[in-house]
N, C-alpha and C positions, 0 to 999 in steps of 0.2 A: 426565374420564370417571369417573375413580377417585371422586371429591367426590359430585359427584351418584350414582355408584351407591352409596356408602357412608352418604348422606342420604338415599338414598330406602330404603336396606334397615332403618334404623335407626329409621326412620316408619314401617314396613311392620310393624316388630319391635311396636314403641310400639301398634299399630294394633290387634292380636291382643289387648290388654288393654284397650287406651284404644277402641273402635270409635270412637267419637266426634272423636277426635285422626284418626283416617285420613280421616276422611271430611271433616274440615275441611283435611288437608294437598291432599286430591284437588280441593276447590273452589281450592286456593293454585296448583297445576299445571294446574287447568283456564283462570285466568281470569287469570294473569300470569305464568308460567312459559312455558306454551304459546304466547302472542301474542309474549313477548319471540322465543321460539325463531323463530316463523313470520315475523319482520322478518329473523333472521338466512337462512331458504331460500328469502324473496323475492328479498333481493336477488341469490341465485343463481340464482330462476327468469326473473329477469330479463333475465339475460344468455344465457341459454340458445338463441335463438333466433340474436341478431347473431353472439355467438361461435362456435356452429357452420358459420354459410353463410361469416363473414370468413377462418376462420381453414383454414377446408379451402378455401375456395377462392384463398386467399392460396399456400397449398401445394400445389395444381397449376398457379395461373403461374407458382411461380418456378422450374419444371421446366423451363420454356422448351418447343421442340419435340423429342420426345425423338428422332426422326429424325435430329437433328440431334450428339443426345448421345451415340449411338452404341451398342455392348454394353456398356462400361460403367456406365449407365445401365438401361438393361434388364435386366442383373444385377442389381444395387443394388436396382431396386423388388421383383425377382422375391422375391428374399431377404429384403426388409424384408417384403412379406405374408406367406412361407410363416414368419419365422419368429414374425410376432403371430398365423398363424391357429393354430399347433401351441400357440401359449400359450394362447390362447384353449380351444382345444380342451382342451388337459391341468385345466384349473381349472373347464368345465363337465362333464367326466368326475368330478371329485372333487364336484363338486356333488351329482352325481345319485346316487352312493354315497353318502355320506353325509347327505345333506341335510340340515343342518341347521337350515334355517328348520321343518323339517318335527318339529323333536323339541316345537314347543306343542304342547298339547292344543286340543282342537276351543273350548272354552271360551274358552281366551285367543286363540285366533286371531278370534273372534268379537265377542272385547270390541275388540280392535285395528280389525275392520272398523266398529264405531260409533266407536269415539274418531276415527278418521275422514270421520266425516260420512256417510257410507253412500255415498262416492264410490265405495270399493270395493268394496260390497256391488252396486253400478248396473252398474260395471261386470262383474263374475263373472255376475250374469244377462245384462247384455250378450251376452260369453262365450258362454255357453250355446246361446243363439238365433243365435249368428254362422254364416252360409252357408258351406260347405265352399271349402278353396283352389280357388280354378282359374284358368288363364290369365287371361280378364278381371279376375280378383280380384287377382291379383299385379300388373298394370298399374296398378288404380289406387290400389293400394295405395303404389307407388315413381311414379305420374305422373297424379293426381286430375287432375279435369279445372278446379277451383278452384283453384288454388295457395296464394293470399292465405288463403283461408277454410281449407284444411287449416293452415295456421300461427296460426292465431290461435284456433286450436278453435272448438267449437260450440256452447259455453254458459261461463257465467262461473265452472265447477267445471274445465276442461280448458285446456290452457296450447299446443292444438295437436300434429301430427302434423312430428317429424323426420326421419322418411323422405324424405318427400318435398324437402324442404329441402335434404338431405343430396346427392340427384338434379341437385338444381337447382344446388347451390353448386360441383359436379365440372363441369356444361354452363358456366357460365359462366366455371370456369379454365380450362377446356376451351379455348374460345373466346378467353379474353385471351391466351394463350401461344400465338395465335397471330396476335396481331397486331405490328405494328413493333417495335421494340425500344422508343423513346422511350413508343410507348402504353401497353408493357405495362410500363414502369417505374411508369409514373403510376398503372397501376389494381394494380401489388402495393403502390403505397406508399400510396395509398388504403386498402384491405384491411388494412395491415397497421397504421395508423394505427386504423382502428377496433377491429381485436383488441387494441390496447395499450389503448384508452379500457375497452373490455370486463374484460380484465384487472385493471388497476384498481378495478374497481366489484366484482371479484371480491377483492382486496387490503382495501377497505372489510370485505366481509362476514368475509373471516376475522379480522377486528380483535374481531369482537364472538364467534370461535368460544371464547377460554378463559371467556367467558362464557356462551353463547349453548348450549355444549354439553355441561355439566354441568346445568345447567337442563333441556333433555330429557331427557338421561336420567335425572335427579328424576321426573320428570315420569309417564316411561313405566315406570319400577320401581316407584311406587305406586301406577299405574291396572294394572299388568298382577300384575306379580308377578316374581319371580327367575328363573321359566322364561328370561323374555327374554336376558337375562346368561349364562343357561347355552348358550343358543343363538348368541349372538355372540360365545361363548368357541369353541367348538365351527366357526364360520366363520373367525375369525382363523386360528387351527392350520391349517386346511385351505388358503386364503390363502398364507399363509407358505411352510407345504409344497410345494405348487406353484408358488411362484416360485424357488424355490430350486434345486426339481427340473427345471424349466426352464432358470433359468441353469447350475448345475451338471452335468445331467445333458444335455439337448439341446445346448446349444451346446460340451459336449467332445464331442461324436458329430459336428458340424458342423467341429471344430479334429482332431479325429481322422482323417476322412474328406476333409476337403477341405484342409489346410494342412500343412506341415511341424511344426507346435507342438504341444509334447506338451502336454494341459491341466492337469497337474498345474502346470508352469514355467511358463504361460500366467497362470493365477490368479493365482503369486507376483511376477509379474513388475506385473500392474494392482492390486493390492492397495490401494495408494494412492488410484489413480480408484476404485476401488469404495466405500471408507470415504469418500471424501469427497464422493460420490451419495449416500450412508446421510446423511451429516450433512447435507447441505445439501438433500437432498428436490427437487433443482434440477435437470435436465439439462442445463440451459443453463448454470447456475456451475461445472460440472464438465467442461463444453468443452477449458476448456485445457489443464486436466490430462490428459483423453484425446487430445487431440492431441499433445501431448508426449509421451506412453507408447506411443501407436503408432509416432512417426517416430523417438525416441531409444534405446527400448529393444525395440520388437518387430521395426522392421527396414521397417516400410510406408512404399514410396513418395510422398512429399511429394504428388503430384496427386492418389492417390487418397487419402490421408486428407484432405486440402481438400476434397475433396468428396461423400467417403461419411460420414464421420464429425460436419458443421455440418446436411449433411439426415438424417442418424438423430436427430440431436435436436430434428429439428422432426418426423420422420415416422416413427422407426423405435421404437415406443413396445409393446413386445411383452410389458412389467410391468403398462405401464397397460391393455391391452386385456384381460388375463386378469383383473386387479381390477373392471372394467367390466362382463365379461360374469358373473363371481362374484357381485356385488352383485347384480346384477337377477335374475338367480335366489334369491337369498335371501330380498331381498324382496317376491320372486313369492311361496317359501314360505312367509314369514313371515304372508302374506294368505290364505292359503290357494287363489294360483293355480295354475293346474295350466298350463307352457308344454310343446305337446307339440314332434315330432321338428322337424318342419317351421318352427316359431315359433326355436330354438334355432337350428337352422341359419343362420337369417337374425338373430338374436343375433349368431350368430359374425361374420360378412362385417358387421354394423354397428357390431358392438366394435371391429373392425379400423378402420373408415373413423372412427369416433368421434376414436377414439386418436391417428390423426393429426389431428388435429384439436384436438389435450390441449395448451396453453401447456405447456413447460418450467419450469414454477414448482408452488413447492406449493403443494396443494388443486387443481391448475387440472383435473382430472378432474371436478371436482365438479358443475359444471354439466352438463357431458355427460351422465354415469350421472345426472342428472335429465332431463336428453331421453330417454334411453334407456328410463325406468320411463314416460315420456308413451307413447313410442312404441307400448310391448307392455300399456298401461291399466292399469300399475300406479302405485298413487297417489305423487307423487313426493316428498310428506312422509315416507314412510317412510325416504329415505335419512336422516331423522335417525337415525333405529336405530344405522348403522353410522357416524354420525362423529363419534364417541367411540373410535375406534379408527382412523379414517382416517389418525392423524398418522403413526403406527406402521408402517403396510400403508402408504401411500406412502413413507416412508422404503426401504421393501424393494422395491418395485416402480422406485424411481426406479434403486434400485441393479442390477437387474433391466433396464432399460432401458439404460442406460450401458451393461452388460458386452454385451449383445448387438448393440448401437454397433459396439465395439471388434472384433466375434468379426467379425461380416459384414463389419467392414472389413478384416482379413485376409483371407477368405475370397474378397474379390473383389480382394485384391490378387494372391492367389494364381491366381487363374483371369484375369487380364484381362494380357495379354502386353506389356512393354515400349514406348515408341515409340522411334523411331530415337534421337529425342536421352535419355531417360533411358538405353539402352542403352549 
């Protein structure tokens, strides 16, 4: 990020004396800069579709029947949403006060809707002329009566509607967890075999990101100007802030209120799993370590960290969801859309269900928050914008993730009573 915005201000600089020199670097970013970048968010838009339906719905059969699972169970999920919708919540609250997609001027938000393509520009009038919410609307909004055709969009500028998908891919885990044991082995390991291949194809495209994203943002600092930079300085901080204040700040009021652990000795105690969520960007390579720091040194019950703390890391994603729903605002405002109350709210409850939906690996959010800018017609190349900074903001969000693992799983070790034989 550093490369390319230091290249493209220093063309910009050149540009003010040389006109001639700008306007030949903008043909260099228009006509191999940009295509190289757009090979790197195909192959994210690519996966966007299987890895949402495989991988949420791989994460409600392996729930099995929760009937079956009893309250502790019912805890666990209850806890895993209230604590991504409150993340969620606290990072579109910072949105809206600050906004910082909102600090372009009318100008460049203007040049940004031609630079692409006037998708964005089709859709804002869209916008405009859209029919007020109402019950029918909200129906087919979450259950078209097309399925296949909401997925695959409606012209060759649209990559499809994930709501709906998202609908569908909950009915059908729905459905497999509650068939036999033997069938519903076959259809998670089905599922979970195609999220791996998807993965993958997602592991390709970040091979090309220390290339691929220095080259946008060249690209987008000498068609726009520095505003951009000051605006995705300005979303980092706010980012950051809010994860922080989340983990920090919500889940000691959650260790305060529901556990015996004071959260100051709480912190000192996972320190370890935290820097090493930071470093490795992973939820899933930081497993062990949190499973060792709840049963060794916090004190949790061996069955419930086996089984609150391997499903937080596939569903309890309360960094990524607030990064999720912060992005797609940004680059609402970066375009100059306007999402009102009602659009938000249903942000929120999709951030959530996204998230669990997010691989345990890094970037694996990335395809998603490009479902998610399909979802509310915002164009979903702008997520170049922010990933030039996405290595940083997952680092913090995975760590972010992790500590609220470890929090709800005390928190439900402390609420869920003994059985005869651990007693």
């Amino acid at each position: 990020m550093l490369v390319g915005a230091a290249a493209g201000g220093a063309t910009v600089a050149i540009g003010a004396f040389a006109p001639a020199a700008l306007t030949g670097a903008r043909w260099v970013a228009t006509n191999v800069f940009d295509p190289f970048g757009q090979v790197f968010l195909r192959l994210l838009f690519f996966v966007v579709m299987p890895l949402v339906f495989a991988s949420l719905a791989a994460g409600v059969v392996q729930l099995g029947r929760l009937s079956r699972l009893g309250p502790l169970a019912g805890r666990t999920f209850l806890l895993f949403f209230c604590n991504m919708a409150i993340a969620v919540a606290l990072g579109m609250v910072m949105m809206n006060v600050i906004q910082p997609g909102n600090r372009l001027d009318e100008a460049t938000q203007m040049r940004l809707v031609e630079e692409f393509g006037g998708a964005a520009q089709q859709q804002i009038d869209r916008n405009a002329q859209s029919p007020p919410l109402t019950p029918s609307l909200i129906v087919d909004m979450f259950m078209p009566r097309n399925l296949l055709g909401s997925f695959v969009g409606n012209d060759r500028n649209t990559l499809g509607d994930v709501l709906p998908l998202i609908v569908f891919a909950i009915l059908v885990g729905a459905a497999g967890a509650t068939l036999a044991p033997e069938q519903r082995a076959r259809v998670q390991n089905g599922l979970a075999l195609v999220t791996d291949i998807m993965t993958t194809i997602v592991h390709f495209a970040l091979r090309l990101a220390p290339f691929a994203v220095p080259a946008m943002i060249y690209s987008v600092v000498v068609k726009i100007g520095f505003d951009i930079l000051v605006a995705l300085g300005v979303f980092v901080a706010g980012c950051a802030a809010c994860m922080l204040i989340h983990l920090f700040g919500t889940m000691s009021i959650w260790l305060s209120l529901w556990t015996k652990h004071r959260p100051r000795d709480f912190f000192r105690q996972i320190k370890t799993v935290l820097l090493t969520a930071f470093s490795t960007s992973s939820s899933a390579a930081t497993l062990p370590a949190a499973l060792d720091a709840a049963q060794n040194q916090l004190g949790v019950r061996p069955s419930v960290a086996g089984f609150v703390l391997p499903l937080g890391t596939t569903m309890n994603m309360s960094g990524t969801a607030l990064y999720e729903g912060c992005v797609v605002l940004f680059v609402a405002q970066v375009f100059g859309f306007d999402l009102g109350f009602g659009q938000q709210v249903t942000l929120l409850l999709l951030a959530v269900f996204s998230a669990v939906a997010v691989a345990g690996i890094p970037g694996g959010s990335l395809p998603l928050i490009a479902g998610l800018l399909i979802t509310f017609g915002v164009p979903p190349e702008g997520i170049g914008i922010v990933l030039g900074v996405d290595r940083l903001l997952d680092m913090t969000r995975t760590m972010v993730n992790v500590g609220s693992d470890v929090v709800t799983t005390l928190v439900v070790d402390a609420r869920t009573p003994p059985t005869n034989a651990e007693t």
